[in-house]
KOLDO-935651 format. One record per residue: residue in one letter; x, y, z of N, C-alpha, C, O, CB in turn. Coordinates in steps of 0.05 Angstrom, whole numbers, plus 5000, padded with zeros to 4 digits. Each point is the difference from the previous one (the first is absolute). Glycine has a CB too. Layout:
KOLDO-935651
aXYZXYZXYZXYZXYZ;...
END
This chain:
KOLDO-935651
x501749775000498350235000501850255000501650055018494749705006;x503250414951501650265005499450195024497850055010502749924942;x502250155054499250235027498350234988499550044976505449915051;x494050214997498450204989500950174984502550034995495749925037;x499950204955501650264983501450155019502350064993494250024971;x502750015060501350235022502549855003501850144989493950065042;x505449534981501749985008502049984977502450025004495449835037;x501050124933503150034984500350254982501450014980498749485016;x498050785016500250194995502350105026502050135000493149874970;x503649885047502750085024503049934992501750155008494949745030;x503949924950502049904994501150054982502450005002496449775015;x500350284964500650174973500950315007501650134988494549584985;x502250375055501850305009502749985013502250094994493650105016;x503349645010502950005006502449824991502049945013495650215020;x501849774943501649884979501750294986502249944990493949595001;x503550655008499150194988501350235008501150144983495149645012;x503650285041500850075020503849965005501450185009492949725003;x506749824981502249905014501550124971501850175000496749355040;x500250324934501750104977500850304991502150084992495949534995;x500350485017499750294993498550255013498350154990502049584975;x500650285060498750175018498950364992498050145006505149495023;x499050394956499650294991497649984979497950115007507350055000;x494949734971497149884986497550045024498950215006504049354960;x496650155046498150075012499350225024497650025005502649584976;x501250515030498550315010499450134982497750075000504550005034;x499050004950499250154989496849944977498650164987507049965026;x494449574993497549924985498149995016497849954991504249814979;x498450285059497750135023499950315003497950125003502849475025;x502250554970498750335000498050024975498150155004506650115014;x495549624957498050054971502250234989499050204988494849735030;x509850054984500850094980502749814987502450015004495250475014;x501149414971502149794990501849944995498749785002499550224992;x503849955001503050004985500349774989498349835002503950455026;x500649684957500649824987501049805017501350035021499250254943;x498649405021501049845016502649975009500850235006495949634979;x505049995017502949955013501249944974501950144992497349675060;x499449914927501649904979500850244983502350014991495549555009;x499750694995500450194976501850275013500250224990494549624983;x506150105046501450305014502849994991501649945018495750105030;x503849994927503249984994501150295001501250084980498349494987;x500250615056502050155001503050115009501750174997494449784997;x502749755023503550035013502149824975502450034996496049935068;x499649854923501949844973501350274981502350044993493949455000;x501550665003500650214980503050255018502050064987491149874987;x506750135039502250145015502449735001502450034998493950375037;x502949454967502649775001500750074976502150125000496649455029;x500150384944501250044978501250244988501950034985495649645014;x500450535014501950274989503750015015502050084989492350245010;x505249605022503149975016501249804993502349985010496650205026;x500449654948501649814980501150084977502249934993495249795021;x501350434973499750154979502650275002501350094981492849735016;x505950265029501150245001503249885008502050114989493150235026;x505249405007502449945003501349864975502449975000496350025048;x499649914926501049944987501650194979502149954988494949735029;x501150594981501650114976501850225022501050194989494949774959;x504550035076502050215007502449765008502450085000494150415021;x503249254985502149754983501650064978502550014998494349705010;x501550334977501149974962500650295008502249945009494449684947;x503250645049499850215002503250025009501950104988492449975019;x505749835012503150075013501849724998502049985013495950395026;x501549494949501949774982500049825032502449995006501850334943;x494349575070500649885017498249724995497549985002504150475026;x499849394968499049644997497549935020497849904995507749934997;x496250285042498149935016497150065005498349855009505450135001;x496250344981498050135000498449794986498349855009503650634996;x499049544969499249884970498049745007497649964993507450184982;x496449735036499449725007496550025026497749914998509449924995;x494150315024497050175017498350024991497949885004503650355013;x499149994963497450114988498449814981497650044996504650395007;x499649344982498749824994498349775010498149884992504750314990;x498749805038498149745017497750105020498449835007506149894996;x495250555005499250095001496950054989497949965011506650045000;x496450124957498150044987498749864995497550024997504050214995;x500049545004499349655000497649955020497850024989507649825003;x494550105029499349955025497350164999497949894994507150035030;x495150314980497950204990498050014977498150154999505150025021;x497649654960498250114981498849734997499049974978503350454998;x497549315043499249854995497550075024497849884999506749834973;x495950455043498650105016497350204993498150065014506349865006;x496250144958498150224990498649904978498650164988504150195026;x497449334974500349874985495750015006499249935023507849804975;x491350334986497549925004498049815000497650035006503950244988;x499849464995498749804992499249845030501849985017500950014932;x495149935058499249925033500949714994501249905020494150434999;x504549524961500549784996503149935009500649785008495650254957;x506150205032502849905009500550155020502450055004499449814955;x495950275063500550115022500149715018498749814991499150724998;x503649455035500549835023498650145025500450185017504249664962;x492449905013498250055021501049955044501649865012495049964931;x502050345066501749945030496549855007497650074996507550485023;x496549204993498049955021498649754992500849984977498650515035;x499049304992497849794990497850184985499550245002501249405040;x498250194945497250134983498349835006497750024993503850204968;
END
């Protein structure tokens, strides 16, 4: 026999609650925001500072930099990458 609708509405909140806390308050004040998966702004600042250690690398002829800014940018842009299908879900479903 399935549980009631209430109790796996309860569960579904605080499912909800643990993953993504900022989501749901704000889905009780009634002003919404974006969930957690679609928020890439710290990816996008990762990559501009990938971006920037890379060409002041090449800029001032230094390998190490060079190498930074690449792995870096690397690291980062797989981050900002939009497809949900090759995002790495957290948690059981």
């Amino acid at each position: 026999m399935p549980p009631p609708e209430d109790e796996r509405l309860v569960d579904l909140a605080a499912h909800l609650e643990r993953e993504d806390p900022r989501f749901a308050r704000a889905l009780r004040s009634g002003r919404p925001v974006r969930p957690r998966q679609y928020r890439r702004t710290g990816a996008w600042w990762g990559l501009a500072l990938g971006v920037t250690v890379l060409g002041s690398g090449i800029a001032l002829s230094q390998g190490l930099l060079i190498a930074c800014g690449l792995v870096l940018a690397g690291l980062t842009a797989q981050l900002v990458d939009p497809d949900p299908a090759r995002q790495v879900h957290r948690g059981p479903r």
